[in-house]
C-alpha positions in Angstrom: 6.4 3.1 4.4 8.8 5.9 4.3 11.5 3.9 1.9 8.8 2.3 -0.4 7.3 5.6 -0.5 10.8 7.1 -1.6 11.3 4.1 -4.3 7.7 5.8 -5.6 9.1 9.4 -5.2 12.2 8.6 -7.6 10.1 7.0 -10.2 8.1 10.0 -10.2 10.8 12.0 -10.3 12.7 10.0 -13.4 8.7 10.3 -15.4 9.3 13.7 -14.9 12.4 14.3 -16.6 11.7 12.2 -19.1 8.2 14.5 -20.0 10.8 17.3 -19.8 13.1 15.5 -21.9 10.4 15.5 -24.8 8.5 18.3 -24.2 10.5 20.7 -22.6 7.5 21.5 -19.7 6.1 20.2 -16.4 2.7 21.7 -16.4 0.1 19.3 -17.3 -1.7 21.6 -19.9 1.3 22.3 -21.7 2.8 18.6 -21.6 -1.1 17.2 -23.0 -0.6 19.4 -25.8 2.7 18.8 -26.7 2.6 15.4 -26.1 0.6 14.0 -29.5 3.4 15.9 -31.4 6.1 14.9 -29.4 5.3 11.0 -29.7 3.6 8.2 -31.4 1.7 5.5 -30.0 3.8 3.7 -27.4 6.6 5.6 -28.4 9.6 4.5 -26.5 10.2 7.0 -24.3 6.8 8.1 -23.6 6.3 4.4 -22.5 9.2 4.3 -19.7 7.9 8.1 -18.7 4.6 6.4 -17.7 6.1 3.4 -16.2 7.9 5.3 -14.0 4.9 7.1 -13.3 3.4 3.7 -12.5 5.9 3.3 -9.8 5.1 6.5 -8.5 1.4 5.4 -8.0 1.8 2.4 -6.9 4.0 3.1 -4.1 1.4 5.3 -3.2 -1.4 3.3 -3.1 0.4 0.0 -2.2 -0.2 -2.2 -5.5 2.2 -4.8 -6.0 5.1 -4.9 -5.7 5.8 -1.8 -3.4 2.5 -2.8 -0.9 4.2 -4.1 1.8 4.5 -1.0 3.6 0.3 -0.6 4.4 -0.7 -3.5 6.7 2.3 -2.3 8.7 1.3 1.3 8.7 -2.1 0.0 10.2 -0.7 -0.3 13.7 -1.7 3.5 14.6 -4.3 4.4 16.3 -7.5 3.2 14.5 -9.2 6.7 13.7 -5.7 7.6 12.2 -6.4 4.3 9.9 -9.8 5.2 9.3 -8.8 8.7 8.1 -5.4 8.1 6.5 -5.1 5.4 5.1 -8.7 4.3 4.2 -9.8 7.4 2.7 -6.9 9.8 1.6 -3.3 8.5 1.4 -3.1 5.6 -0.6 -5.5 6.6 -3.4 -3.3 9.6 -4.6 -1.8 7.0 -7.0 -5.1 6.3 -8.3 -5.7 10.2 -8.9 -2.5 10.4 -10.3 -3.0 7.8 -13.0 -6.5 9.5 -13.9 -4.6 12.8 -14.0 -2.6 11.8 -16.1 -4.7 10.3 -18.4 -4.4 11.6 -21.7 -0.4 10.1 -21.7 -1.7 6.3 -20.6 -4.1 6.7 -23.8 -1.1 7.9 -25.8 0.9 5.1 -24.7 -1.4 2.1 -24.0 1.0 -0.5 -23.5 2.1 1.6 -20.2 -1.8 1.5 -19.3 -2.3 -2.3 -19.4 0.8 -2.7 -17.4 -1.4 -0.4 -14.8 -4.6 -2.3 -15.5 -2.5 -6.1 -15.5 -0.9 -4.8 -12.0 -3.9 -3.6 -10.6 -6.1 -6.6 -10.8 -2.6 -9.0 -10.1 -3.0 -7.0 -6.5 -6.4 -7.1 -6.0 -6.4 -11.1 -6.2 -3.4 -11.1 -4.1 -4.7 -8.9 -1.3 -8.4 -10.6 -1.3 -7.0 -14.5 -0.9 -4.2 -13.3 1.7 -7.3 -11.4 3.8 -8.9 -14.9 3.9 -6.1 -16.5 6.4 -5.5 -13.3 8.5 -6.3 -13.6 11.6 -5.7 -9.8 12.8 -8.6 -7.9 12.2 -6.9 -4.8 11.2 -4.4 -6.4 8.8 -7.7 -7.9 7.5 -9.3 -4.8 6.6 -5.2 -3.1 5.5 -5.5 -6.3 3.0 -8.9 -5.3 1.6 -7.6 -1.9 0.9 -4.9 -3.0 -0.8 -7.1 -5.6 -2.8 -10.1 -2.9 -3.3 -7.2 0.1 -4.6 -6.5 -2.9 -7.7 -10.4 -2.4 -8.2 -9.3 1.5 -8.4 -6.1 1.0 -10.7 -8.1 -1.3 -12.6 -10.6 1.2 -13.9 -8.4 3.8 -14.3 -6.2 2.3 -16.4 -8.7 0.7 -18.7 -10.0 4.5 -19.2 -13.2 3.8 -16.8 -11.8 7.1 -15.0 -15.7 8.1 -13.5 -15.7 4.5 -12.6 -12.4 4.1 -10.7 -13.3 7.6 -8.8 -16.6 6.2 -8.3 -15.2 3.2 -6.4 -12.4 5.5 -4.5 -15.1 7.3 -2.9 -17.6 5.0 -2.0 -14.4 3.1 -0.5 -13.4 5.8 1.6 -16.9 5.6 3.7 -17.0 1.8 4.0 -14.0 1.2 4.6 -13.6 4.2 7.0 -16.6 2.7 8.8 -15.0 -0.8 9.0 -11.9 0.9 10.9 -13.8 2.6 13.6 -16.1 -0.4 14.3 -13.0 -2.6 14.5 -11.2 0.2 16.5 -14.3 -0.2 18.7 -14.5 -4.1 19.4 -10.6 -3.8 19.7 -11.6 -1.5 22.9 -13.6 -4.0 24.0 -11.5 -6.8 24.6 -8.8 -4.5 25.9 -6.7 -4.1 22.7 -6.2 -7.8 21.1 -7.0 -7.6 17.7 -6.5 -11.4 17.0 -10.4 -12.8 15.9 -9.5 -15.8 17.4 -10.0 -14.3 20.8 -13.1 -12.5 20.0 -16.7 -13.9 19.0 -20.4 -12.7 20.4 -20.9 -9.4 20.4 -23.4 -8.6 18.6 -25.5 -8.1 21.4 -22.7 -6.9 23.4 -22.0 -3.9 20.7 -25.3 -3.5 19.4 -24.7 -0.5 17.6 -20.8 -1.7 16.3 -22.8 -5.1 15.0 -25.2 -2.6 13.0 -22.3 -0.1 11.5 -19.7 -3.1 10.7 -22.3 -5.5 9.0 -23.1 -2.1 6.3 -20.0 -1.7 5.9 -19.4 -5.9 5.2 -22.3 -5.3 3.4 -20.6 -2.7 1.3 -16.9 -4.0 0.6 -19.2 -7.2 -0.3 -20.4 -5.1 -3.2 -24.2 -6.3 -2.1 -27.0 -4.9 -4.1 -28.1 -1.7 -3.7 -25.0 -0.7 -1.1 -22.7 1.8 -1.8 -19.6 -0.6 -3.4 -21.9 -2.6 -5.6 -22.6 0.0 -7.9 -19.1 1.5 -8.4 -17.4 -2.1 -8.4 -19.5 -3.6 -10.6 -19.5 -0.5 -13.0 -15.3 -0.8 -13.2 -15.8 -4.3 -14.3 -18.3 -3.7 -16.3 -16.4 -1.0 -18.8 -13.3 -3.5 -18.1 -15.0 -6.6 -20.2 -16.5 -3.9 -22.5 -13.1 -3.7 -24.0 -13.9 -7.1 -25.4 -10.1 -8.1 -26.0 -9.4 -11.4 -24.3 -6.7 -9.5 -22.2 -9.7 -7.4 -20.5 -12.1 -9.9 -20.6 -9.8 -11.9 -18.7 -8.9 -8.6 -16.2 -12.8 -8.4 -15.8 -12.9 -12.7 -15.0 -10.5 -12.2 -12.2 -12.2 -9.2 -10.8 -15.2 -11.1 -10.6 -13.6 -14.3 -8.4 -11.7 -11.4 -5.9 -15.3 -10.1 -5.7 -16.6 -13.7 -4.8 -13.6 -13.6 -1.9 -14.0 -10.1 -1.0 -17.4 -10.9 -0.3 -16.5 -14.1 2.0 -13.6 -12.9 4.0 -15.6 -9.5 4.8 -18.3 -11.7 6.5 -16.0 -14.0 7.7 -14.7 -11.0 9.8 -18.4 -10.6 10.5 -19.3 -14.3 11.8 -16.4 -14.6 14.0 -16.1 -11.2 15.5 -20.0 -11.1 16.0 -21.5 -14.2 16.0 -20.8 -17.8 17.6 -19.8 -18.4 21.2 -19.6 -15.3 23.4 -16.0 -14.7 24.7 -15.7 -13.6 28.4 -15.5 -10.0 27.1 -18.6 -10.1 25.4 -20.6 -11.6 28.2 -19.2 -9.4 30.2 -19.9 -6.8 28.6 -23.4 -8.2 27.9 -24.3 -8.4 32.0 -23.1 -4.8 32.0 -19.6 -5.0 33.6 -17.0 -2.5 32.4 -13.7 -3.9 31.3 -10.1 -2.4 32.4 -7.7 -1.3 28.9 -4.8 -3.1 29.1 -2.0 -0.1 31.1 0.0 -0.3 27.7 0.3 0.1 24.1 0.1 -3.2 22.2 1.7 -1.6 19.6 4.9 -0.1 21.2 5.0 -1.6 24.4 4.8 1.8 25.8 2.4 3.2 28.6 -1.0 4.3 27.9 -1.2 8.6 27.5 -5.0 9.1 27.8 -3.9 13.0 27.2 -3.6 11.9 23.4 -6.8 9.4 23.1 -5.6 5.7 23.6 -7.7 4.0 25.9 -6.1 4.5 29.9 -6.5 2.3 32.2 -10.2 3.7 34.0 -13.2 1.6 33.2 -14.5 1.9 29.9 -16.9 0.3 27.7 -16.1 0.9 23.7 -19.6 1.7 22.6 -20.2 4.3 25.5 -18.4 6.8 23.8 -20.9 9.6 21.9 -18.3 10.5 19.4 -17.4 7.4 18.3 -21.3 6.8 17.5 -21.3 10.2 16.1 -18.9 9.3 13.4 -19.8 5.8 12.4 -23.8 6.8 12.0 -23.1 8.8 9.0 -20.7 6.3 7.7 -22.8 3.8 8.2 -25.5 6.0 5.9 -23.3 6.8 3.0 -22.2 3.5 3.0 -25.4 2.1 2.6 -26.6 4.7 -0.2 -23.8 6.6 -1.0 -23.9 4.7 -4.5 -26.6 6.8 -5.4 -25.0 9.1 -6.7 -23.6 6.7 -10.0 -26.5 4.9 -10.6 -26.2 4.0 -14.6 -28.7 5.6 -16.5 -30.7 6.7 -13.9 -28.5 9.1 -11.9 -25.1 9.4 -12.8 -24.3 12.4 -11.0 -20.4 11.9 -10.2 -19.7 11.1 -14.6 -21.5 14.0 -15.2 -19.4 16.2 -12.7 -15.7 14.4 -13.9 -17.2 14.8 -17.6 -15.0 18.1 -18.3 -11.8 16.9 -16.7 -12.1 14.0 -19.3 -13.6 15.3 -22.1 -10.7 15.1 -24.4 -10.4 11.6 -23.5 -10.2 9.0 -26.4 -12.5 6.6 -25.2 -15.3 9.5 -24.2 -17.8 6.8 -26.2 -16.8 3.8 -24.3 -20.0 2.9 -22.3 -21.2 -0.3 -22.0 -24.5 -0.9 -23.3 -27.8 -0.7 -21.1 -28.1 -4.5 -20.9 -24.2 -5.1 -20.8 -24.5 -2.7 -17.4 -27.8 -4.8 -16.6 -26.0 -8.1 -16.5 -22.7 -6.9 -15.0 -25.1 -5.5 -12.0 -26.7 -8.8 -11.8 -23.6 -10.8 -11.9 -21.7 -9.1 -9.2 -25.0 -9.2 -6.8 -24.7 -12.8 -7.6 -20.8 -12.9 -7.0 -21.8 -11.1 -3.4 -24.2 -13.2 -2.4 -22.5 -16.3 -3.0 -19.6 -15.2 -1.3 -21.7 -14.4 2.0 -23.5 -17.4 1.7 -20.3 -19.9 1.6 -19.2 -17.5 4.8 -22.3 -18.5 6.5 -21.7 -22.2 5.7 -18.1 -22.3 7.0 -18.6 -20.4 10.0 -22.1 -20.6 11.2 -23.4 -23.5 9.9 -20.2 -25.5 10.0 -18.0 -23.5 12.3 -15.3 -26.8 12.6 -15.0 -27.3 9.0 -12.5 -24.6 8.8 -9.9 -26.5 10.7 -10.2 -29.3 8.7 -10.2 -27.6 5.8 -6.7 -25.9 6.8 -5.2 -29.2 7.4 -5.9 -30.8 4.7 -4.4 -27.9 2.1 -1.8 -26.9 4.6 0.8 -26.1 1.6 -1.9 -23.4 -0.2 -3.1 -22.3 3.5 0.7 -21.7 4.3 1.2 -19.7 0.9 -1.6 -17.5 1.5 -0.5 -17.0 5.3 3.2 -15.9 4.5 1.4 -13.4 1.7 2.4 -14.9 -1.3 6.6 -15.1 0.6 6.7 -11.4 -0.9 8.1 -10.4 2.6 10.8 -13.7 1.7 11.6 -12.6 -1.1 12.9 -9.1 -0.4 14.4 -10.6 2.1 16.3 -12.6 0.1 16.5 -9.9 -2.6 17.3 -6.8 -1.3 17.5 -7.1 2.6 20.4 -9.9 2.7 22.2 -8.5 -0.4 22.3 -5.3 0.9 23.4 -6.3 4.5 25.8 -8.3 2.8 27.4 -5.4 1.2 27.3 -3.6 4.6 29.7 -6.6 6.0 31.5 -6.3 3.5 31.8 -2.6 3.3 32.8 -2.2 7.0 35.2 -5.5 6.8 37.4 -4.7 3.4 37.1 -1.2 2.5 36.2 0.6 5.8 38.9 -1.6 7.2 41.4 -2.9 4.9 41.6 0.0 2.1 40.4 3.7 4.5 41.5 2.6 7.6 44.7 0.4 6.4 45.7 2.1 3.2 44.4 5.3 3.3 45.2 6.4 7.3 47.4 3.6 7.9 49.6 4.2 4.9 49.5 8.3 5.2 50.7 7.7 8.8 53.3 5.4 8.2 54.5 7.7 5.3 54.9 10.3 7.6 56.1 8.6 10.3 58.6 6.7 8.0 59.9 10.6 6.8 60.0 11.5 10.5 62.7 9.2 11.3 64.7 10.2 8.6 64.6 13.5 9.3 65.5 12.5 13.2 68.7 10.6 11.9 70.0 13.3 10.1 69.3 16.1 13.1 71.6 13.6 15.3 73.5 17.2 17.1 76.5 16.0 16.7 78.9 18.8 14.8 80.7 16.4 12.8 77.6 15.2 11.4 76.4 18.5 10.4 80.1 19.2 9.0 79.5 16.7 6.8 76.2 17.2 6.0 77.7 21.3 4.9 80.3 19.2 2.6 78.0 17.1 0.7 75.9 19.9 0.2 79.1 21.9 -1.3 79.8 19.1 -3.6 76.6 19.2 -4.7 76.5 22.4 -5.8 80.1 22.7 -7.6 78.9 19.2 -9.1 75.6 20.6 -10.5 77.9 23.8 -11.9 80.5 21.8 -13.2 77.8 19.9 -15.4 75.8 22.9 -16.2 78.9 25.2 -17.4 79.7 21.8 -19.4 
């Protein structure tokens, strides 16, 4: 996280100079103004300012290719994900895009880059969430995946949209971290769904919470993610290019597999055949926490909230029902609150920070909004109903499914062989380098040339100095003679 996040920070830094460069400020006020009479339309440098930008953001909010760093950062503690990384971190490179708008409009080609990036990752994240088997990196995917949603609308100037989406996101996605934090308690910290399966009567009140917030990342009607989704797609195919239309196609189908791999989650953490925890759990028994971290291998510190080893069951705790109940609300009707043509409360609030947008006009119409509504509850629902066919009504066919497209199944699994592929394009290079850096000129030119050879120099003048300091007198006699000589020889020529 740290070094992708650094890779952002110098992109961010390089836009910066290159706004200086042409406008001679930094604050945003000043550089919108100058910027119209600094450049033309996709003027060269204005272009490679917001690119760099670009990298900036999506370092930040993990959009391909610098996203390898979140499903990593997701072994913390689960609150920490729930807080961090759901709902604050990784959409400051969505703000900073809408921030910044008024340069993207100036230099458009730099904004479908954003928008082409965007809905690349949110395709890539939702068809790798469908293999995982770690419920966590499951829900780290559909961040990743739900952010492109975010990018997406932002760059295709559906600012109230994207920001729409990035908070209704924060509380069902928030809510899907503490109800997996929550099950994760209960079978003693695995967080592999093979091993789990039953509880919903187990963790009655987790079943409830994670279902809304399934419901939600599904983008189901009337929940809090179907109405800010579904808007960003919306404005996205009322561009009406065939580049956008095509943007707003391939949100659709991540929708359609957003909407199965969250209830996938779903049917195999909650439905099924009970697992021994869940039965457990179910005839009352309290389970022991594993003594360590399965994290860091460490012990557990109860002082600083990891599970310790005393009995516990995960739904027994007060707070943690405390913060999923009103998570659990918003998610359901926190949409509310952009409801085309009826509320529209958050537009009207981000209205002045875009009012000297370009595209200020660019609604879709009433039945264009109509439709996209009606399509994406139709995306959702089909979605949760091929879930339900795989993995309730045919909980075997998944096996045979995965043998008989092993090669696709295996591509999706290794995430698309991104991690290969730095591997092979940075990591190896650069360790190669290292090897050779500490084998030829660590070794052969500083150590041998540079200290060897400044030693031997000065060992090589010490010994001639030690021949000529021999202490014997007709040595120095000499020495006095030849020194004589040389002088009356350098008089004699000099006098000449």
């Amino acid at each position: 996280a740290f070094v992708i996040n650094v890779i952002g920070d110098v992109g961010l830094v390089i836009g910066a100079f290159l706004l200086f460069e042409g406008t001679g400020a930094l604050d945003f006020g000043q550089v919108f103004a100058a910027a119209p009479d600094t450049w033309a339309s996709n003027d060269s440098q204005l272009v490679a300012a917001c690119l760099m930008l670009l990298v900036g953001a999506f370092a930040k909010s993990a959009q391909i290719p610098l996203h390898t760093w979140l499903p990593d950062a997701m072994e913390g503690p689960t609150p920490v994900s729930a807080l961090i990384h759901a709902a604050t971190m990784v959409t400051a490179g969505v703000y900073l895009i809408a921030r910044m708008h008024p340069l993207f409009e100036l230099a458009p080609a730099a904004a479908d880059v954003g928008a082409a990036i965007g809905t690349l990752t949110l395709l890539f994240a939702a068809t790798v969430a469908l293999v995982q088997t770690d419920l966590k990196r499951i829900i780290a995917y559909s961040t990743i995946s739900q952010i492109g949603y975010m990018v997406l609308g932002v760059s295709t100037a559906a600012y109230g949209a994207g920001l729409f989406h990035l908070m209704t996101h924060a509380f069902f996605k928030a809510l899907l971290f503490m109800g997996a934090g929550s099950v994760i308690g209960a079978v003693g910290g695995s967080q592999d769904i093979d091993r789990m399966g039953g509880f919903r009567r187990s963790l009655p009140f987790t079943h409830i919470c994670f279902v809304i917030g399934a419901l939600a990342l599904a983008a189901f009607p009337l929940t809090a993610g179907f109405f800010s989704k579904d808007e960003i797609l919306a404005y996205t195919l009322n561009r009406g290019d065939a580049f956008h239309v095509a943007l707003a196609l391939v949100g659709y189908l991540a929708a359609l597999l957003t909407a199965f791999y969250a209830f996938r989650m779903v049917f195999r953490v909650f439905y099924g055949e009970p697992v021994p925890e869940a039965v457990a759990l179910q005839r009352g028994e309290h389970l022991h926490a594993e003594h360590r971290n399965p994290a860091t291998g460490e012990e557990e510190d109860t002082d600083v909230g990891f599970p310790g080893p005393e009995h516990h069951t995960a739904e027994s705790s007060f707070p943690m029902k405390l913060a999923m109940a009103p998570l659990a609300v918003l998610a359901l009707i926190g949409g509310a609150v952009g409801i085309p043509r009826l509320t529209n409360t958050l537009e009207h609030f981000l209205e002045p920070s875009f009012a000297d947008s370009r595209y200020i006009e660019l609604h879709p119409s009433d039945s264009a909004e109509i439709a996209g509504l009606v399509a994406g509850g139709a995306v959702a629902l089909v979605g949760i109903g091929l879930a339900y066919l795989l993995y309730i009504r045919r909980p075997g066919s998944t096996l045979a499914m995965r043998d008989r497209f092993r090669g696709p199944h295996r591509f999706l699994e290794r995430k698309w062989y991104f991690d290969e592929l730095y591997d092979w394009v940075v990591v190896k290079p650069t360790a190669a380098f290292g090897r050779f850096g500490r084998s030829v000129i660590e070794s052969a030119l500083v150590q041998g040339v540079l200290v060897g050879g400044t030693s031997d120099l000065v060992r090589g003048g010490s010994r001639a100095v030690r021949t000529i300091q021999s202490g014997y007198v007709r040595a120095y006699a000499l020495l006095v003679l030849a020194g004589m000589g040389a002088l009356a020889l350098y008089f004699l020529i000099a006098s000449a």
